[in-house]
C-alpha positions as CSV (number, residue, x, y, z in Angstrom):
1,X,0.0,0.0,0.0
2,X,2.5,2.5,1.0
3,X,4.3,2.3,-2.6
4,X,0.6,3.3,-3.6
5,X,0.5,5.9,-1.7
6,X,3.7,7.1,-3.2
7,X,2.5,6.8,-6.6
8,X,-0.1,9.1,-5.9
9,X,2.3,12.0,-4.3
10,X,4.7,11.9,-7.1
11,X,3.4,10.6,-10.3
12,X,-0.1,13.2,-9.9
13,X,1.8,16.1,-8.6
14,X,4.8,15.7,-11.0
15,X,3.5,15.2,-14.2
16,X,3.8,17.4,-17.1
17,X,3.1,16.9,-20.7
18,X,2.9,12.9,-21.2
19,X,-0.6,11.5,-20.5
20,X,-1.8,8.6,-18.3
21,X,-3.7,6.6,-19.4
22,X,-7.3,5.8,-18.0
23,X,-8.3,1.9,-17.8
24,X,-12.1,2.8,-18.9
25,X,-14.1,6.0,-19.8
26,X,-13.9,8.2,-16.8
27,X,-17.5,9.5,-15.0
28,X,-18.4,13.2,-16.5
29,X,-17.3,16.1,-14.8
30,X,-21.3,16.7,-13.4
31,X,-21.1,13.4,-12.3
32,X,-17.8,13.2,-10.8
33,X,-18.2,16.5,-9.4
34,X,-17.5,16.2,-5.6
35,X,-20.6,17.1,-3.8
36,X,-22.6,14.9,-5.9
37,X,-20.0,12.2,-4.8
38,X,-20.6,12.7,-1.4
39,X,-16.8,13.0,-0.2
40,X,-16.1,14.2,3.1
41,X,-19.9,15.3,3.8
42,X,-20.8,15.1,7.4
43,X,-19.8,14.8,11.1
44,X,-18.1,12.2,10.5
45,X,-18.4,11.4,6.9
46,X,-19.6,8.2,5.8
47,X,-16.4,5.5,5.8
48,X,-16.9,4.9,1.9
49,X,-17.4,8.9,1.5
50,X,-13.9,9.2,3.6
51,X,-10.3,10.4,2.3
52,X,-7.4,10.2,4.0
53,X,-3.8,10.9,2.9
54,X,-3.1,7.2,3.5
55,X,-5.6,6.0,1.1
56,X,-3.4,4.6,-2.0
57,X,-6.6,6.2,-4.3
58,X,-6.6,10.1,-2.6
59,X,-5.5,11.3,-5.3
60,X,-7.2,9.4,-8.2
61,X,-9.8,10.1,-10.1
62,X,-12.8,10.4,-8.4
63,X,-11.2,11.1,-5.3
64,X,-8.7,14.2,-6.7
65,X,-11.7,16.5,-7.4
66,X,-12.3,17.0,-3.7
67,X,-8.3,16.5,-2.6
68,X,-7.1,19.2,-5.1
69,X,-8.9,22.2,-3.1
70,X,-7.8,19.9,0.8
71,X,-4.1,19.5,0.9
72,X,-3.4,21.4,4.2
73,X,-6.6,19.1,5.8
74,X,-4.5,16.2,4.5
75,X,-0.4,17.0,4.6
76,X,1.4,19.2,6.6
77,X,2.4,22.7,5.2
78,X,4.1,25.6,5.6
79,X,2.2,29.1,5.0
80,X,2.9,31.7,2.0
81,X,2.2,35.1,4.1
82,X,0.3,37.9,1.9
83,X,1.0,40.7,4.4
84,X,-0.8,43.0,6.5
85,X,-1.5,45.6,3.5
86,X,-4.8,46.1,1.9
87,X,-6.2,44.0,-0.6
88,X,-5.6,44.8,-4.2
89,X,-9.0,44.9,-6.1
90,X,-9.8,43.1,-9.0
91,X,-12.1,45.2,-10.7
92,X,-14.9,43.4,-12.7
93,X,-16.6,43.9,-16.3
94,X,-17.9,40.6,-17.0
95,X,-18.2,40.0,-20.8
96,X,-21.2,37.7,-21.3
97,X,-20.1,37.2,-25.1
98,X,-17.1,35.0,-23.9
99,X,-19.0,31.7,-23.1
100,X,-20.3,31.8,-26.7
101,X,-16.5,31.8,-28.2
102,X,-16.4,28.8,-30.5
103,X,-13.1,27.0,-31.2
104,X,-11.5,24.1,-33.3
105,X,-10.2,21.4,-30.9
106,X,-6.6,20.8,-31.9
107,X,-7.5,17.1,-33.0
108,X,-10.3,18.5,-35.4
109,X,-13.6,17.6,-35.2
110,X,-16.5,20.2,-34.5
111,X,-16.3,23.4,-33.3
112,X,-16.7,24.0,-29.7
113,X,-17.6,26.5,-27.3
114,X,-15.6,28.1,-24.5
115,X,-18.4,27.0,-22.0
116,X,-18.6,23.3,-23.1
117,X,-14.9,23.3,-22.7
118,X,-15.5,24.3,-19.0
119,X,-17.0,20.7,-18.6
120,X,-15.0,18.7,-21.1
121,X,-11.7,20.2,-19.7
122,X,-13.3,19.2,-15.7
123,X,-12.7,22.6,-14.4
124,X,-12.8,23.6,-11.3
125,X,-12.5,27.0,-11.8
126,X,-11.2,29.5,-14.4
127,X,-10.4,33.7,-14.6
128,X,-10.2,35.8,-17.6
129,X,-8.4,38.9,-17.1
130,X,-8.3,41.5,-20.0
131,X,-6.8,44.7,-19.1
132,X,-6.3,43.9,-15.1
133,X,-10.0,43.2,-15.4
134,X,-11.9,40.4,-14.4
135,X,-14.3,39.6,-17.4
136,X,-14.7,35.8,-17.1
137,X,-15.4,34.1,-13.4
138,X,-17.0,30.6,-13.1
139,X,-16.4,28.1,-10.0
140,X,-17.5,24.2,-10.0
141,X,-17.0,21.2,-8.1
142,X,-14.8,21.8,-5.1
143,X,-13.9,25.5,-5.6
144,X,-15.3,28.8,-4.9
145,X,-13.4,32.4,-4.8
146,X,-12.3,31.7,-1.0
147,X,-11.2,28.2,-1.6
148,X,-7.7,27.3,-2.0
149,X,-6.3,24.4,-4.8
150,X,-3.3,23.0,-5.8
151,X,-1.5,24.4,-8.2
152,X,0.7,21.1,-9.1
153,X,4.0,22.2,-11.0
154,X,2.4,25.8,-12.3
155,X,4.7,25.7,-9.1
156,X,7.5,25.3,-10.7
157,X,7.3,28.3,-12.4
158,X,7.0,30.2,-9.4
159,X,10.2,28.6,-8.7
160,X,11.9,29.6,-11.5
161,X,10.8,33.2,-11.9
162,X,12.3,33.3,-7.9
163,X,15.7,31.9,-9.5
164,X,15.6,34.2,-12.6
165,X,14.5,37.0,-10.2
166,X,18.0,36.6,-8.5
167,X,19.6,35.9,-11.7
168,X,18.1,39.6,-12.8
169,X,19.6,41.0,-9.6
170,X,23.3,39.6,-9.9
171,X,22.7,37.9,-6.5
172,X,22.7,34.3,-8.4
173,X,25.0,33.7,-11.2
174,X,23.0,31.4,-13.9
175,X,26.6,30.1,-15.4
176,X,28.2,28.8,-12.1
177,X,28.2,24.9,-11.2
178,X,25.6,24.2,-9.0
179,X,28.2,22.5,-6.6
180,X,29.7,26.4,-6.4
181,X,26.4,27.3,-4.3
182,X,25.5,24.1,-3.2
183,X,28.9,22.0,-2.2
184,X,26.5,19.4,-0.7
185,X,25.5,18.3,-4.2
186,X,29.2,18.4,-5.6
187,X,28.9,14.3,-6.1
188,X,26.0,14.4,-7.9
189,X,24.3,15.2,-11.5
190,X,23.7,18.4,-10.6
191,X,27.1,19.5,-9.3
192,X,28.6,20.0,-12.6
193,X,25.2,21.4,-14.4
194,X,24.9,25.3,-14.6
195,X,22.4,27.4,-12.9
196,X,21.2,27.9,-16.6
197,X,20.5,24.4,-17.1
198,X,19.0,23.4,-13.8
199,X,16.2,26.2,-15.2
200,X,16.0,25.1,-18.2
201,X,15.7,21.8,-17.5
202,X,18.5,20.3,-19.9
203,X,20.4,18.6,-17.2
204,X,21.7,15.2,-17.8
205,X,20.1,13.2,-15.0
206,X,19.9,9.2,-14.9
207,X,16.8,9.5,-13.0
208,X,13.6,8.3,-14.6
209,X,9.9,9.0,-14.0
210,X,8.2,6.3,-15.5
211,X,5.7,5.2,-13.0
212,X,5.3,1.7,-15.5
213,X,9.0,1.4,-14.2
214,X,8.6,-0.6,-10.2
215,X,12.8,0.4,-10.4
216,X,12.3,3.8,-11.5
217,X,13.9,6.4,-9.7
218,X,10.6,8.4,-9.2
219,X,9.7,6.1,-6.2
220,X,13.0,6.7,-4.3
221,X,12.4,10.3,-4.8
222,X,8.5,10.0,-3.3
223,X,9.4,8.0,-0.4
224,X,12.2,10.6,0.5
225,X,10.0,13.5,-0.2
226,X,7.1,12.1,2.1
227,X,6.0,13.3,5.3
228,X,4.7,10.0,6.6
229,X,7.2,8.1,9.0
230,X,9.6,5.6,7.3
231,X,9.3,1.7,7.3
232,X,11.5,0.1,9.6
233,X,14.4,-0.9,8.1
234,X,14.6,2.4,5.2
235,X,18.1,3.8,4.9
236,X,17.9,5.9,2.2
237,X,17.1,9.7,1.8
238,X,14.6,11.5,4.2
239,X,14.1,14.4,2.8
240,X,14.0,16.4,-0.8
241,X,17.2,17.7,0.0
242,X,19.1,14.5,0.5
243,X,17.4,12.5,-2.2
244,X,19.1,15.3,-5.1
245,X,22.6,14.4,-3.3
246,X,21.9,11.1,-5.0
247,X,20.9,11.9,-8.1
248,X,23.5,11.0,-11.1
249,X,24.4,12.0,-14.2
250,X,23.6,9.5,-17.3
251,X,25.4,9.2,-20.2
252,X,24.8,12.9,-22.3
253,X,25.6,16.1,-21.4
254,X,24.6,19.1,-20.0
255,X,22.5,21.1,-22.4
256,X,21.8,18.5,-24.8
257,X,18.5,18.0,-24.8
258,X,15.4,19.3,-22.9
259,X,14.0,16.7,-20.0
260,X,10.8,17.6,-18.1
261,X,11.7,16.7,-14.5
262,X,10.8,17.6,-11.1
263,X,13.6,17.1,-8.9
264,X,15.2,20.0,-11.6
265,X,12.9,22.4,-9.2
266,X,13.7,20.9,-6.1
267,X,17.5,22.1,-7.1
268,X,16.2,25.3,-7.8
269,X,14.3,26.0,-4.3
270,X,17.7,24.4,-2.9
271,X,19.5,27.5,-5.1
272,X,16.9,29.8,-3.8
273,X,17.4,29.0,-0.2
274,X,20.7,29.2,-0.2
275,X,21.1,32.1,-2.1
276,X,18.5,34.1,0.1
277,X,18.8,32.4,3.5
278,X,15.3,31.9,3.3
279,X,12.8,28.8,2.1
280,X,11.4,29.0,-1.1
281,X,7.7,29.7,0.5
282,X,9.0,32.5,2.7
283,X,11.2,33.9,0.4
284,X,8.2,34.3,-2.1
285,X,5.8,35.6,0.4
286,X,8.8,38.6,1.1
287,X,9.2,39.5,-3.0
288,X,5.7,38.9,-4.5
289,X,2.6,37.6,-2.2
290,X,2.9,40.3,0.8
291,X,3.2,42.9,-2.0
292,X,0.5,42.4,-4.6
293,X,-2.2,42.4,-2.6
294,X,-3.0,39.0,-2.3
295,X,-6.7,37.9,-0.2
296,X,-5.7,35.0,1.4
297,X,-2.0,33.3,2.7
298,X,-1.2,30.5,0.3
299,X,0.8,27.6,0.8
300,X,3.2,25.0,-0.1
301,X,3.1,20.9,0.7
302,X,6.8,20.5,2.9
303,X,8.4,17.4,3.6
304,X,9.2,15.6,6.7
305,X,11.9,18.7,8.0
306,X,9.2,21.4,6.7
307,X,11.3,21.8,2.9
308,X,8.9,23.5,0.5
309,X,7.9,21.2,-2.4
310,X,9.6,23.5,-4.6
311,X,8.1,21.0,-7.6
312,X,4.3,20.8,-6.8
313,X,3.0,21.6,-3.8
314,X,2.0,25.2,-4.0
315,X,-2.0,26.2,-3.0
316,X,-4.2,29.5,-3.6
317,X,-7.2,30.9,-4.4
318,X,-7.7,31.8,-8.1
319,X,-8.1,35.8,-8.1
320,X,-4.9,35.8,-6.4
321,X,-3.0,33.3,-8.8
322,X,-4.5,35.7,-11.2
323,X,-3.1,38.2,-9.4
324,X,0.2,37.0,-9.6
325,X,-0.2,36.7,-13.3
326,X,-1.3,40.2,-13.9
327,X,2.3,41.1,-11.6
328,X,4.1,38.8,-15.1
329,X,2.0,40.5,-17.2
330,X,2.8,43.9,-16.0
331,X,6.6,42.8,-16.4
332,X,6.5,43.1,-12.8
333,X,4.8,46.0,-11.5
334,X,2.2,46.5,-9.7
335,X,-0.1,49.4,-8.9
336,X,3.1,51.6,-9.8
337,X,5.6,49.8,-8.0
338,X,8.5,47.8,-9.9
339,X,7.7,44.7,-7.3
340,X,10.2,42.2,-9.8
341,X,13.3,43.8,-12.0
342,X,11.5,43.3,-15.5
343,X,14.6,42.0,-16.8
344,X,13.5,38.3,-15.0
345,X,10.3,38.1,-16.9
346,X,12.2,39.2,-20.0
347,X,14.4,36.6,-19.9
348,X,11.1,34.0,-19.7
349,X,9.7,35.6,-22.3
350,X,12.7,35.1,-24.9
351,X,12.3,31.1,-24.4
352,X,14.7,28.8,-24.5
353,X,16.2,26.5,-27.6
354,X,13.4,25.4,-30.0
355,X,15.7,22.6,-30.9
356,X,16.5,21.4,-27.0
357,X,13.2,21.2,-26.6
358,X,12.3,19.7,-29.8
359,X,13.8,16.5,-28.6
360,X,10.9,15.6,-25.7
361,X,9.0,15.0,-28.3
362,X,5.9,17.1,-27.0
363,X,4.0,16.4,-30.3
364,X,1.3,19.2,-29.1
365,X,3.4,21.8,-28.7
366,X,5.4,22.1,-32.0
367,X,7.8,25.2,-31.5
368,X,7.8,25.8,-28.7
369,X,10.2,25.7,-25.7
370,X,11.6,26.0,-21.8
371,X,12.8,28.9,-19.8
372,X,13.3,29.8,-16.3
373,X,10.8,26.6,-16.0
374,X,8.1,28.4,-17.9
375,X,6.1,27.1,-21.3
376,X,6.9,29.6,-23.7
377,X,4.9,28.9,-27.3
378,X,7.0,31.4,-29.8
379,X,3.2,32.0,-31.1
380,X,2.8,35.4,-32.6
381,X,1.0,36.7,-29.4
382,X,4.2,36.2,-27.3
383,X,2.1,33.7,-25.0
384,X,3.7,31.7,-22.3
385,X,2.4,29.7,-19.5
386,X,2.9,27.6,-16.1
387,X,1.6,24.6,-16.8
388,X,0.4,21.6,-14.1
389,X,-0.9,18.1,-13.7
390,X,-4.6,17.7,-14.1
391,X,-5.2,20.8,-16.0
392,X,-3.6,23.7,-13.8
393,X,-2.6,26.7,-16.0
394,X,-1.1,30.7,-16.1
395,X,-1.7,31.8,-19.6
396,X,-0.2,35.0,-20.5
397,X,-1.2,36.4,-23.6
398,X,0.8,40.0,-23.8
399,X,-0.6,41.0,-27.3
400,X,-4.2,40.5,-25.9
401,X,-3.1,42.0,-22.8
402,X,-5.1,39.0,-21.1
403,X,-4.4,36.6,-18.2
404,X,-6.3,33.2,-17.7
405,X,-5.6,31.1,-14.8
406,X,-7.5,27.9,-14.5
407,X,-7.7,25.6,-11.3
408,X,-8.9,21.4,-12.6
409,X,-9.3,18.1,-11.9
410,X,-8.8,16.4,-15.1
411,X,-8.9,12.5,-14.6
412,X,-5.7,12.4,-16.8
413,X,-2.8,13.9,-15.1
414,X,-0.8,15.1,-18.6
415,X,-1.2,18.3,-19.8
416,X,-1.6,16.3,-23.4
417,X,-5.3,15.2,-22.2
418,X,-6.5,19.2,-21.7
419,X,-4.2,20.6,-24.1
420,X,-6.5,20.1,-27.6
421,X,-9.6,21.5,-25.8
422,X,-7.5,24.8,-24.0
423,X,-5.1,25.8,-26.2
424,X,-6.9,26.7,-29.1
425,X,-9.8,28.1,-26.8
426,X,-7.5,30.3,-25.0
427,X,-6.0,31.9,-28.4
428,X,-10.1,32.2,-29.4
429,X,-10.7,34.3,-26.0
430,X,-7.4,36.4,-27.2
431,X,-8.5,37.1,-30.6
432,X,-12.1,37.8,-29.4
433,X,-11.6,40.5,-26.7
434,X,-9.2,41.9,-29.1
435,X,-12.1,42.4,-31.6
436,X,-14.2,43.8,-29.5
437,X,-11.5,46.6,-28.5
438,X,-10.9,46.9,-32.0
439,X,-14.8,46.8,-33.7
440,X,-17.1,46.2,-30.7
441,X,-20.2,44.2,-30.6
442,X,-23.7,44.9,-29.2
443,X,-23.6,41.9,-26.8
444,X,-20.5,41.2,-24.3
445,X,-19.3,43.6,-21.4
446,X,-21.7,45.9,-19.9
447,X,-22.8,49.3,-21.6
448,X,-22.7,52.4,-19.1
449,X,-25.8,55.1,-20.3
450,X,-24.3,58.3,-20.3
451,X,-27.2,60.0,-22.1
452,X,-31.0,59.6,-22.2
453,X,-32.7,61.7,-25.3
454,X,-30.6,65.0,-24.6
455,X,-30.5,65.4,-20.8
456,X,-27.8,63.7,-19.7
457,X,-27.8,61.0,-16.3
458,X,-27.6,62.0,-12.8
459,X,-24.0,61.4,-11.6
460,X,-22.5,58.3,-11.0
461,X,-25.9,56.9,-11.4
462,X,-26.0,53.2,-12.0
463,X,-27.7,53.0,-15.2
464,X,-26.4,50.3,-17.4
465,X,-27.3,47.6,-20.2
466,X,-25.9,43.9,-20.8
467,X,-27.2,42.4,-24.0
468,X,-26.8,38.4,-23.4
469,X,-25.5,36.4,-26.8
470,X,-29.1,34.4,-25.6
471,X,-31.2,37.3,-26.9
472,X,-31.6,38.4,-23.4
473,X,-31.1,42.0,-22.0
474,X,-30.0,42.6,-18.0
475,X,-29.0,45.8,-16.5
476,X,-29.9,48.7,-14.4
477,X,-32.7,50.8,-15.0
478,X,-31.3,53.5,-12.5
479,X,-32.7,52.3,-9.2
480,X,-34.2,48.6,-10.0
481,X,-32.6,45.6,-12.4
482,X,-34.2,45.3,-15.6
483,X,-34.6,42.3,-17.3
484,X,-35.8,41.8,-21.1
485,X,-35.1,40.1,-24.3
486,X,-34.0,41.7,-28.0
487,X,-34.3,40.9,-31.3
488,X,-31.4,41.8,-33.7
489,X,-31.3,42.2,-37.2
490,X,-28.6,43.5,-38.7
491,X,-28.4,47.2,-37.4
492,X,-32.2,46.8,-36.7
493,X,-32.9,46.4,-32.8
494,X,-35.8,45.9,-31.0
495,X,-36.5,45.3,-27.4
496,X,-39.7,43.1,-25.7
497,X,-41.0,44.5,-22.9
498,X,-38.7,45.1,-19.8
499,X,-39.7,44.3,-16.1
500,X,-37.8,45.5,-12.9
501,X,-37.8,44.8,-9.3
502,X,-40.0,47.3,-7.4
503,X,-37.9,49.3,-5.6
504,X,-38.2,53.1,-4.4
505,X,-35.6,55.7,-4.6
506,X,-35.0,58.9,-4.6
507,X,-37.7,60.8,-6.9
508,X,-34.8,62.0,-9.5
509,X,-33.8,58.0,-9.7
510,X,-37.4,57.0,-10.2
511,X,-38.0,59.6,-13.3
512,X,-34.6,58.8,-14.9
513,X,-35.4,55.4,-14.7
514,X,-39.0,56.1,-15.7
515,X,-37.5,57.4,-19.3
516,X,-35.2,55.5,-19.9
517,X,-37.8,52.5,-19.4
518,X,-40.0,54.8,-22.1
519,X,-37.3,55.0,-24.6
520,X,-36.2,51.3,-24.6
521,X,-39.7,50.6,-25.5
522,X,-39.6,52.2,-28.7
523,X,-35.9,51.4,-30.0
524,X,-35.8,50.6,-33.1
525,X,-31.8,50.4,-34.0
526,X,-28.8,51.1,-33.1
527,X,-24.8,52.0,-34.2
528,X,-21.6,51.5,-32.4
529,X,-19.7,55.0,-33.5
530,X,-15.7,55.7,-34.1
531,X,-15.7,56.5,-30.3
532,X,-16.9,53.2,-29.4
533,X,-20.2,54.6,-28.1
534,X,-23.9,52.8,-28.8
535,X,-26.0,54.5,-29.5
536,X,-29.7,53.3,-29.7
537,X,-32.4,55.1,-31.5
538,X,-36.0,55.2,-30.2
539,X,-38.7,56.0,-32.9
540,X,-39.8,58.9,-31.4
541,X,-36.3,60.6,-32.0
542,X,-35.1,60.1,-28.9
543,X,-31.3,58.5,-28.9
544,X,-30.0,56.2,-25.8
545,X,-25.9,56.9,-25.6
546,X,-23.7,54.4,-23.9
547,X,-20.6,53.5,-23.3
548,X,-18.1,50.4,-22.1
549,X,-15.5,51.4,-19.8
């Protein structure tokens, strides 16, 4: 049991393009979805509704879409502090257009929409941010906004952007030997591999994470890396740090060729440690977390002496993993404050060699390659990514100026299960919000009215209207909701009749809202002008102007 155990610590938690595969069709994500499941639902749960770290199958499919958002119930951690500051607002315009975005899945077949991906993709959770503005939010299964999940090895590049961060500031030198900083790892693959190459992940290790393999070296590393007391009789390493002492070097070199493997970051949070005095977990909570406003402390999974899992085990909300990706996309500012030098996220952004990484042999992801243990795509957006088991993503799309950050529970752990139904829909999501900066549509993001027939809106009043993709029409009539449905035809435009809660406000509210009820009965069209302002035109003459901010 225990070496089942194992296999569920390291091979779920470490994987990061190959895919597992399942023995039979997996259950749907509505009916794997944890609460219909039952897990871990009352005082005490029910002993078949009950996961425990020991269980060999906590982490499998079902089981992993109610683990992924329980780590710190189920393994010791060590906290990620986000400060005493206040918390930086994420400032919403919810585009309703987006879940109407169709696609072509990588693998052909039919088109598909952006919110039956949501389902086919099993997430838990995904945020679209255009502009440092939330405009896509949805929650499922185990998640809401407070909740906190694993973020599997989109870890790893949290790690490396520390590394490169130190790099940027000449406190870390990427062309020394490893052994130069880390004497303690002199006698093993990584004492003669550069700083460089540790991030890049072209080191030459004889290590293998083949979990069809009952001698590869992936289970060595999980039984050191676990928290859970030793069998009797174990004499080998206790701990993440001693299991890279016995890491060796195979038979290529240094540089040769790109190799995705997680004990490459466990070097790197060693590097970071030493370099800084500091863990990993508190050194990132002193550059990034405790500065960009973060909601909630995050955390990392630690070993048996409390070492970070600088690999896999980091855990936090989504708004403030999207948080942290606005901070990248910013090139590492936030609200007017150089938090990161730039020159770190430059360096990501450049990529590695094409031809390194050509040799995985990551069939999906033709072109691109590896940098300061980010996925960078050489696309003609500039996009780049962290990228985790199960589904976990950063996307950075700088020509879009968008962010998406996605929390799932995909029953296959590679990234080669998700990958046909994501990236293609996350390049759709670019190109749309681009359009609609560039030639906006009547439906999507909200429209403000800053103009009813000629006499203008009382100030800061909350009049607004949000034409649904569906036909329908929500919004503010100045002191109730309004709800409604349109028909559009071509530049045509008419509106069935709207209904609104029922209640009072002030008397200068109530007749604002009383004509601008009047002259939505009787549009009749409308235009989108060179400004970017609608403006819809009643039959009577009278012209509704609005406006997206």
């Amino acid at each position: 049991m225990r070496k089942a155990i194992c296999t569920a610590l390291a091979a779920s938690l470490t994987f990061g393009g190959a895919t597992m595969a399942q023995e039979s069709k997996p259950l749907s994500a509505q009916a794997s979805n944890p609460v219909t499941m039952g897990w871990m639902q009352g005082f005490p749960p029910a002993a078949d509704k009950t996961i425990r770290f020991t269980d060999p199958d906590y982490f499998a499919f079902p089981k992993l879409r109610w683990t992924v958002c329980h780590f710190r119930e189920l393994m010791p951690s060590t906290g990620v502090n986000n400060g005493s500051g206040k918390v930086s607002p994420l400032p919403a315009d919810i585009d309703a257009g987006i879940n109407a975005v169709e696609f072509t899945p990588l693998d052909g077949g039919d088109p598909m929409t952006w919110d039956a991906a949501f389902d086919t993709n099993y997430t838990d959770g995904i945020l679209v941010l255009h502009k440092g503005r939330i405009v896509y939010e949805r929650y499922d299964g185990c998640l809401d906004e407070n909740t906190l999940h694993g973020a599997m090895s989109v870890t790893k590049s949290l790690t490396g952007l520390m590394a490169e961060v130190l790099v940027a500031e000449g406190k870390l030198d990427e062309t020394a030997p490893i052994a130069d900083i880390i004497p303690e790892l002199a006698g093993s693959a990584f004492g003669d591999a550069t700083v460089q190459q540790v991030l890049e992940m072209t080191t030459a290790l004889d290590y293998s994470e083949d979990y069809s393999d009952p001698d590869a070296e992936v289970w060595t590393y999980a039984e050191a890396g676990s928290p859970l007391p030793k069998p009797e009789g174990y004499d080998g390493p206790r701990s993440y740090f001693e299991y890279l002492q016995t890491v060796q070097k195979n038979d290529a070199e240094h540089g040769d060729a790109f190799g995705y493997k997680t004990v490459n970051s466990d070097a790197a949070g060693w590097l970071i440690a030493r370099t800084t005095g500091v863990s990993a977990a508190e050194y990132l909570s002193k550059r990034i977390w405790s500065r960009i406003g973060a909601e909630r402390e995050a955390f990392y999974t630690v070993d048996s002496i409390g070492t970070p899992f600088a690999g896999g085990g980091f855990n936090a909300t989504l708004r403030d993993l999207g948080r942290f990706g606005q901070l990248i996309l910013n090139e590492g500012a936030w609200n007017g404050e150089q938090i990161i030098p730039a020159k770190a996220i430059a360096r990501i952004r450049e990529g590695g060699s094409k031809d390194t990484f050509a040799k995985a042999g990551y069939d999906l992801l033709p072109g691109w390659s590896y940098r300061g243990m980010w996925w960078v795509s050489h696309d003609d957006h500039g996009s780049f990514a962290a990228r985790g088991v199960h589904g976990q993503t950063i996307w950075i799309d700088p020509t879009a100026d968008m962010v998406i950050v996605r929390f799932a529970s995909n029953p296959v752990a590679g990234n080669a299960a998700s990958d046909p139904t994501s990236l293609p829909a996350y390049r759709a999501v670019a190109d749309y919000l681009m359009a609609q900066e560039s030639s906006p549509k009547l439906s999507g993001r909200e429209w403000f009215i800053e103009d009813i027939g000629g006499k203008g809106v009382i100030d800061n009043s909350p009049a607004s209207l949000l034409f649904l993709p569906d036909g329908g029409l929500a919004g503010n009539a100045s002191c109730n909701r309004l709800v409604a449905s349109y028909i559009l035809d071509g530049e045509a435009l008419s509106i069935g009749m709207a209904g609104t809660t029922m209640m009072m406000c002030a008397p200068a509210l109530m007749e604002q809202e009383a004509r601008l009820m009047e002259a939505l009965s009787t549009v009749e069209g409308y235009t989108i002008d060179k400004t970017g302002a609608l403006l819809l035109s009643a039959t009577d003459g009278v012209v509704i102007t609005a406006r997206r901010r």
